[in-house]
DSSP file (Angstrom, degrees, kcal/mol; ACC not computed):
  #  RESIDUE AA STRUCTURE BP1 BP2  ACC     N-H-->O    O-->H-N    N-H-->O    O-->H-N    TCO  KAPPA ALPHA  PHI   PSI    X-CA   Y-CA   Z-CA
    1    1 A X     >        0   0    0      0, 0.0     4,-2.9     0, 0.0     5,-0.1   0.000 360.0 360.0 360.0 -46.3  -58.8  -27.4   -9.5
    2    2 A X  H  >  +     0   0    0      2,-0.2     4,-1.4     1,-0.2     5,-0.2   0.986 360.0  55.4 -50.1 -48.9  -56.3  -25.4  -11.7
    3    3 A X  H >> S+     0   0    0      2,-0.2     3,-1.4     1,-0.2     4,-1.3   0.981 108.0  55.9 -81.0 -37.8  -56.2  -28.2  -14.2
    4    4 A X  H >>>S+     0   0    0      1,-0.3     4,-4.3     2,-0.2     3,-1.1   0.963 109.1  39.1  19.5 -99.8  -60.0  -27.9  -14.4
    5    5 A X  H 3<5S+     0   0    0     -4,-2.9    -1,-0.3     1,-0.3    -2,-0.2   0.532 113.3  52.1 -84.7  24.4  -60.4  -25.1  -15.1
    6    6 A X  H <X5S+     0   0    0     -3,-1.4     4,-1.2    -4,-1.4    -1,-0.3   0.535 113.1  46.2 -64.8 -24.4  -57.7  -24.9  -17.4
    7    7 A X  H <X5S+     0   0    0     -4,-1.3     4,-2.5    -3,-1.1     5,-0.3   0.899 114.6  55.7 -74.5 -54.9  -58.9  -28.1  -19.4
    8    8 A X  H  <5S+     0   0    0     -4,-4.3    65,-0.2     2,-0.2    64,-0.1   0.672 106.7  43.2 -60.3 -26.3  -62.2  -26.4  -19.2
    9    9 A X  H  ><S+     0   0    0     -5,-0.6     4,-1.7    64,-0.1     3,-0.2   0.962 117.4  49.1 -78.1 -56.5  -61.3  -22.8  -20.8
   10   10 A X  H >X S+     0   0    0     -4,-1.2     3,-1.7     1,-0.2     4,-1.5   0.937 111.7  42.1 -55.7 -63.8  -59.4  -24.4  -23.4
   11   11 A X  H 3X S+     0   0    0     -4,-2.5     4,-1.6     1,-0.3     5,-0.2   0.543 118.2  61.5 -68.1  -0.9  -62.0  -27.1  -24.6
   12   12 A X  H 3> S+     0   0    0     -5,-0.3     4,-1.7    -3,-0.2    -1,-0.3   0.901 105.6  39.0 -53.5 -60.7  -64.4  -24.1  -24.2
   13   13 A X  H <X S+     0   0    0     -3,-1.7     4,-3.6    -4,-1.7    -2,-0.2   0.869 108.9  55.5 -77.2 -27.4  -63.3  -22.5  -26.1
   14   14 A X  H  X S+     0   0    0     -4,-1.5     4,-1.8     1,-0.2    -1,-0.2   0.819 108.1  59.1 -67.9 -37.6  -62.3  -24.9  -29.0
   15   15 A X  H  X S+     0   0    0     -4,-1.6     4,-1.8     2,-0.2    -1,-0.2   0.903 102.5  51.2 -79.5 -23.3  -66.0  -25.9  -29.0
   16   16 A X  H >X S+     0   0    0     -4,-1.7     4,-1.7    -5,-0.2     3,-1.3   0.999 112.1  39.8 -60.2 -55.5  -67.2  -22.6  -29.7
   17   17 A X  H >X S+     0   0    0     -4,-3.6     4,-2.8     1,-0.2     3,-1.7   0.988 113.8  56.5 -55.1 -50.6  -65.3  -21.7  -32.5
   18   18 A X  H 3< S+     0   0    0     -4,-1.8    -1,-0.2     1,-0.2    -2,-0.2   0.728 112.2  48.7 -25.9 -39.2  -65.9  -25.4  -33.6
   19   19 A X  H <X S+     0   0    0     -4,-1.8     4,-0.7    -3,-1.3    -1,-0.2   0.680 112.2  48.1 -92.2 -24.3  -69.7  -24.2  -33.2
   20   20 A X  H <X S+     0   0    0     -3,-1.7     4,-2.5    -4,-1.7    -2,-0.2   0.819 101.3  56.9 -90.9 -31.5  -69.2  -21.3  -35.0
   21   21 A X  H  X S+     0   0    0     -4,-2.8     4,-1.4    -5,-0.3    -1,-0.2   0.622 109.4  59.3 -69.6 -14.9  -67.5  -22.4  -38.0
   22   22 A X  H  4 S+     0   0    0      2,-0.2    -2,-0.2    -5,-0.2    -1,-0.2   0.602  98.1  42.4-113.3  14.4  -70.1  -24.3  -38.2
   23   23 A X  H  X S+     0   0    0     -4,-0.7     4,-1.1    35,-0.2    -2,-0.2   0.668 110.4  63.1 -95.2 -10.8  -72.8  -22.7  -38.4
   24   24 A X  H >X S+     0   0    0     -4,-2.5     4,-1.7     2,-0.2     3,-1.1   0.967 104.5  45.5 -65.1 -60.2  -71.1  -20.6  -40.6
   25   25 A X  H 3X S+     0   0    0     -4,-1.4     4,-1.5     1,-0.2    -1,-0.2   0.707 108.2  57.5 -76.2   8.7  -70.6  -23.2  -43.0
   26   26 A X  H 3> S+     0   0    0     28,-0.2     4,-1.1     1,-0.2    29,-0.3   0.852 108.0  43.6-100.1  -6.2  -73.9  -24.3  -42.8
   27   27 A X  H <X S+     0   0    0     -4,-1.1     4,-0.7    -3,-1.1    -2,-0.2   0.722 112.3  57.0 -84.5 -29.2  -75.4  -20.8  -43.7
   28   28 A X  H >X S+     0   0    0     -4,-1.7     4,-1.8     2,-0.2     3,-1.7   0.989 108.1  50.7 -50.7 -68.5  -72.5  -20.9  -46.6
   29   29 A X  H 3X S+     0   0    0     -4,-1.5     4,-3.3     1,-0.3    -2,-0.2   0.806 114.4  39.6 -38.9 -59.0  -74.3  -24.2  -47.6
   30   30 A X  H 3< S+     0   0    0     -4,-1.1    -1,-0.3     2,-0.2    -2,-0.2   0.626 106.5  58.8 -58.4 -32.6  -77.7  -22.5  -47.6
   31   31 A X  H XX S+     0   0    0     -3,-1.7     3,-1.6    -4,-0.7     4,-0.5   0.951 112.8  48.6 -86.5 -52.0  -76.5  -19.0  -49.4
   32   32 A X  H >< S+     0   0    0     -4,-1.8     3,-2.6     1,-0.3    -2,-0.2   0.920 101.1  64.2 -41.4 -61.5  -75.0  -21.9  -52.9
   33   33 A X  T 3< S+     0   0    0     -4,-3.3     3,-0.4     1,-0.4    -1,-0.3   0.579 100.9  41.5 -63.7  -7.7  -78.0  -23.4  -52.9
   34   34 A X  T <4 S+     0   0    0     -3,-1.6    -1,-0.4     1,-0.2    -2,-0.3   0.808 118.3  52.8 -92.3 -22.1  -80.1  -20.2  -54.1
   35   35 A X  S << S+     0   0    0     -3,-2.6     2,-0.4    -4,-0.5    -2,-0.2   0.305  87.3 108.2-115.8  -7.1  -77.0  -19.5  -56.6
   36   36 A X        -     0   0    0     -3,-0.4     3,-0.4    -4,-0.1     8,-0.1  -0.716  62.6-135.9-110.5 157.2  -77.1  -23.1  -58.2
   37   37 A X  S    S+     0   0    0     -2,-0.4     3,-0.1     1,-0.2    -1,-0.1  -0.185  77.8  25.0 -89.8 172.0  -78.2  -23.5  -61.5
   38   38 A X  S    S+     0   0    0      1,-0.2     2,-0.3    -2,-0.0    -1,-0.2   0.707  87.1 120.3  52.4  30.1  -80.6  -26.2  -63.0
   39   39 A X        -     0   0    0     -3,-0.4    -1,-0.2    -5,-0.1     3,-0.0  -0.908  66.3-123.6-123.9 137.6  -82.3  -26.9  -59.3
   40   40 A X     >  -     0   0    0     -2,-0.3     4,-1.0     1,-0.1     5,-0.3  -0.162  28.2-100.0 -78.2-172.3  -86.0  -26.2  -59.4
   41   41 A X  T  4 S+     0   0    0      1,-0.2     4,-0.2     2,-0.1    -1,-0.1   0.997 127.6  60.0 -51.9 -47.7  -87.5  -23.6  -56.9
   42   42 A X  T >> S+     0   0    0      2,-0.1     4,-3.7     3,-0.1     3,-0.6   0.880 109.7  48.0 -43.8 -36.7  -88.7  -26.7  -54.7
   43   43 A X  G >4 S+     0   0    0      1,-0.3     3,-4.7     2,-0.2     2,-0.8   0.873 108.4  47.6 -42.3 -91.1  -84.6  -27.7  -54.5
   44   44 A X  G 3< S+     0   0    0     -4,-1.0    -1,-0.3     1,-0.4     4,-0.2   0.328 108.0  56.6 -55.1   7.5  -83.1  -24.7  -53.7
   45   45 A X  G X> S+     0   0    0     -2,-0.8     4,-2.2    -3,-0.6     3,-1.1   0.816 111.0  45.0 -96.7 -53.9  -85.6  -24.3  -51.1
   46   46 A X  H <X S+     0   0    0     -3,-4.7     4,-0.7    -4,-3.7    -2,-0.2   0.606 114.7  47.3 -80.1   4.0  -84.5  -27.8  -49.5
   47   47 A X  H 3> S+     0   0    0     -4,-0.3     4,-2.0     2,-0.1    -1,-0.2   0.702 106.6  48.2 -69.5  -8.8  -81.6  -27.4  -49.6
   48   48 A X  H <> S+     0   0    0     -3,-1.1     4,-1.9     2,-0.2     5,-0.2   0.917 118.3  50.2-117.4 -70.6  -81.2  -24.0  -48.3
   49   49 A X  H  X S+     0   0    0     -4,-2.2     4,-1.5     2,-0.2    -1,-0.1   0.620 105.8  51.7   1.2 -52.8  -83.3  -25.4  -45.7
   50   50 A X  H  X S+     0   0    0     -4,-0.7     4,-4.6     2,-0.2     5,-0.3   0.929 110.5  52.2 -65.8 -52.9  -81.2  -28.4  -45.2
   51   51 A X  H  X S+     0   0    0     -4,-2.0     4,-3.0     1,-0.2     5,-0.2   0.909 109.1  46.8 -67.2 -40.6  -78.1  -25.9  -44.8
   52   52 A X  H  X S+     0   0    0     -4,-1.9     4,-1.4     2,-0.2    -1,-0.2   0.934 109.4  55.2 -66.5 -33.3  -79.9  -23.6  -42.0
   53   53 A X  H  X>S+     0   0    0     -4,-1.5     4,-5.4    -5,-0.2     5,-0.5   0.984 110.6  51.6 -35.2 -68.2  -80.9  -27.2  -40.1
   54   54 A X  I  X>S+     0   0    0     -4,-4.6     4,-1.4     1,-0.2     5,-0.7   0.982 110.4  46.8 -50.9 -48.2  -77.0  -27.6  -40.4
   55   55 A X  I  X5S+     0   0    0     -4,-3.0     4,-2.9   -29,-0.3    -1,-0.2   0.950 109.3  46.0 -44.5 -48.8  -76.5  -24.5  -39.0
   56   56 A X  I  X5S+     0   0    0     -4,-1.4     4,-3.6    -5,-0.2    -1,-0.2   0.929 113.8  52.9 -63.9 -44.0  -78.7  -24.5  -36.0
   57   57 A X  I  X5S+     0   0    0     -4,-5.4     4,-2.9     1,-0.2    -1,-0.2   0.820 105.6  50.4 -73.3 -11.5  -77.5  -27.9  -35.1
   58   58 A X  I  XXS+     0   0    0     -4,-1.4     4,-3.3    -5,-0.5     5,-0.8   0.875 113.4  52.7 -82.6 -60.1  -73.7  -27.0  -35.3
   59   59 A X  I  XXS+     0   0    0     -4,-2.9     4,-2.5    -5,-0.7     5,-1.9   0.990 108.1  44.1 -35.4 -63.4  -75.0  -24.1  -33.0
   60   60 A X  I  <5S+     0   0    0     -4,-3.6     5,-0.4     3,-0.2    -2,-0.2   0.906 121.5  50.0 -54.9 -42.3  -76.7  -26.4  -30.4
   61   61 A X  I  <5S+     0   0    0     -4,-2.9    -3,-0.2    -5,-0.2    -2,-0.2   0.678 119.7  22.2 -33.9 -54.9  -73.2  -28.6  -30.8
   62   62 A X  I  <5S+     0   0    0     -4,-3.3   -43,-0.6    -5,-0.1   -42,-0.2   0.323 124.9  28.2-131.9   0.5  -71.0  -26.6  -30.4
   63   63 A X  I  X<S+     0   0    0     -4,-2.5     4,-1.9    -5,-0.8    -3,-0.2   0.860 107.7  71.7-133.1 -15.0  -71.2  -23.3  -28.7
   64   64 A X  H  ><S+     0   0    0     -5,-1.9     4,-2.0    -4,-0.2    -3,-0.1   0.911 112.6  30.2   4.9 -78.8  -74.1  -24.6  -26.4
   65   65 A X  H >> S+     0   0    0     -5,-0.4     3,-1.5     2,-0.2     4,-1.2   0.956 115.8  63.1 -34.4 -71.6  -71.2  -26.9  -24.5
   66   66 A X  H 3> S+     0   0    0      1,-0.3     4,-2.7     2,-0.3    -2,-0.2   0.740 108.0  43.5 -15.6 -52.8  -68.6  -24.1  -25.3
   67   67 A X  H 3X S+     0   0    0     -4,-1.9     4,-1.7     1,-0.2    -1,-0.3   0.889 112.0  48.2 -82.8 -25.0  -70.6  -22.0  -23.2
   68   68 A X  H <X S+     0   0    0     -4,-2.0     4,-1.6    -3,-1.5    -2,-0.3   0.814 110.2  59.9 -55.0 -46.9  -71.2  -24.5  -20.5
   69   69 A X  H  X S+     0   0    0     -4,-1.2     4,-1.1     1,-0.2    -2,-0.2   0.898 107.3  42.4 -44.8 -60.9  -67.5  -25.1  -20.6
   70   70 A X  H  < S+     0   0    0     -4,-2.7    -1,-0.2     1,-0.2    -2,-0.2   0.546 104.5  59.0 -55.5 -31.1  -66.7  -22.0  -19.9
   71   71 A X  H >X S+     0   0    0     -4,-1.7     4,-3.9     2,-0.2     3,-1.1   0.819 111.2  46.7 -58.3 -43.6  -69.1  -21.3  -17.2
   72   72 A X  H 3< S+     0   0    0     -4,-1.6    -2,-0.2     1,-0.3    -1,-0.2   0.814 107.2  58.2 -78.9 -18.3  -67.5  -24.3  -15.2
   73   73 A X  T 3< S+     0   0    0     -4,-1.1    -1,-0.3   -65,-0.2    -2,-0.2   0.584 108.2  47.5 -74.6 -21.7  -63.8  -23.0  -15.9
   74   74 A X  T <> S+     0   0    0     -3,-1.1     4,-4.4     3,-0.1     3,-0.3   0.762 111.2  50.0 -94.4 -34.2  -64.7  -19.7  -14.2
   75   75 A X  H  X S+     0   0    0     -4,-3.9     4,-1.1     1,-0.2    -2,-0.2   0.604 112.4  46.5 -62.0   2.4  -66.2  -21.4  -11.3
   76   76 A X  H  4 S+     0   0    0     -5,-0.4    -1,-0.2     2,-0.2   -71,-0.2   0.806 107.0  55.1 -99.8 -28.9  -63.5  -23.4  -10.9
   77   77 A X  H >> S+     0   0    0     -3,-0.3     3,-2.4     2,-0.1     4,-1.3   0.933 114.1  47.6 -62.7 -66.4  -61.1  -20.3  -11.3
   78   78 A X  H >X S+     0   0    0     -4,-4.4     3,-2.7     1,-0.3     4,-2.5   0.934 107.0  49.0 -61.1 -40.5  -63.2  -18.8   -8.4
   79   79 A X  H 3< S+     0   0    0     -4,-1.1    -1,-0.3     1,-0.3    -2,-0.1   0.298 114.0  52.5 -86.4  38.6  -63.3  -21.6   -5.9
   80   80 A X  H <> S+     0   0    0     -3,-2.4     4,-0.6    -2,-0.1    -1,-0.3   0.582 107.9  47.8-122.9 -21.6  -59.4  -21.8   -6.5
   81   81 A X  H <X S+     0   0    0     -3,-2.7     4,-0.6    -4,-1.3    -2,-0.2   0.521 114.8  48.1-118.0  -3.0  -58.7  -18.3   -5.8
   82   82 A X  H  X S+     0   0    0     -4,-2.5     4,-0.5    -5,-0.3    -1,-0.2   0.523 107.6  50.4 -94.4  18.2  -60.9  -18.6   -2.6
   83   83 A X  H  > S+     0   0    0     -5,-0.2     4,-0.8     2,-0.1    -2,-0.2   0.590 111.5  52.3 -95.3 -16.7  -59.3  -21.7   -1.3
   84   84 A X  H >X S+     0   0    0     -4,-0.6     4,-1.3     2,-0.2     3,-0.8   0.905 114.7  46.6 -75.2 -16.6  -55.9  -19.5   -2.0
   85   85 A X  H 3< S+     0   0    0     -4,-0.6    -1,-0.1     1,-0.4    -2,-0.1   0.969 104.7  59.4 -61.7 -41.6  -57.8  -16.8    0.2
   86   86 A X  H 3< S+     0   0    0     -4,-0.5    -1,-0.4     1,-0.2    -2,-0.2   0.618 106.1  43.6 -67.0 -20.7  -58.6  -19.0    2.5
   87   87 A X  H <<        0   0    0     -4,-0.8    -1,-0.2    -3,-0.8    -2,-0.2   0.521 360.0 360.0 -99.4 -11.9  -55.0  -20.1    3.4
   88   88 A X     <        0   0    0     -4,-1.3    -2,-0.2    -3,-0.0    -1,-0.1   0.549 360.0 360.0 -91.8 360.0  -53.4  -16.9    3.6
């Protein structure tokens, strides 16, 4: 149960930042596309589109799990420190 939720905290955690970095670069993605030159309005609109899609899904990806991860890494934490209650 310890290595649980120790596996569980860590890859928790790794997908969140994972999730966040990428939704960060997919809002990065999105912020260019209004900035680049020779793209008509219709472009820079899909792309800047495209780049908030990227975002959202990077969201859903990655801190979605992350947070799911985490949830099961403290319930695992508790029923380990009431099986230590329980013997003592």
């Amino acid at each position: 149960m310890e290595k649980l939720a120790r596996f569980t905290r860590i890859f928790g955690a790794v997908f969140i930042v994972g999730g966040a970095i990428g939704v960060a670069m997919g809002l990065l993605h999105a912020r260019a596309a209004m900035n680049a030159p020779m793209l008509s309005a219709a472009d820079q609109a899909r792309i800047a589109a495209a780049g908030k899609v990227e975002a959202m899904w990077n969201a859903l990806v990655g801190i979605v799990p992350g947070v799911a991860l985490l949830l099961v890494s403290r319930w695992a934490k508790k029923k380990l420190a009431s099986k230590e209650r329980s013997k003592s």
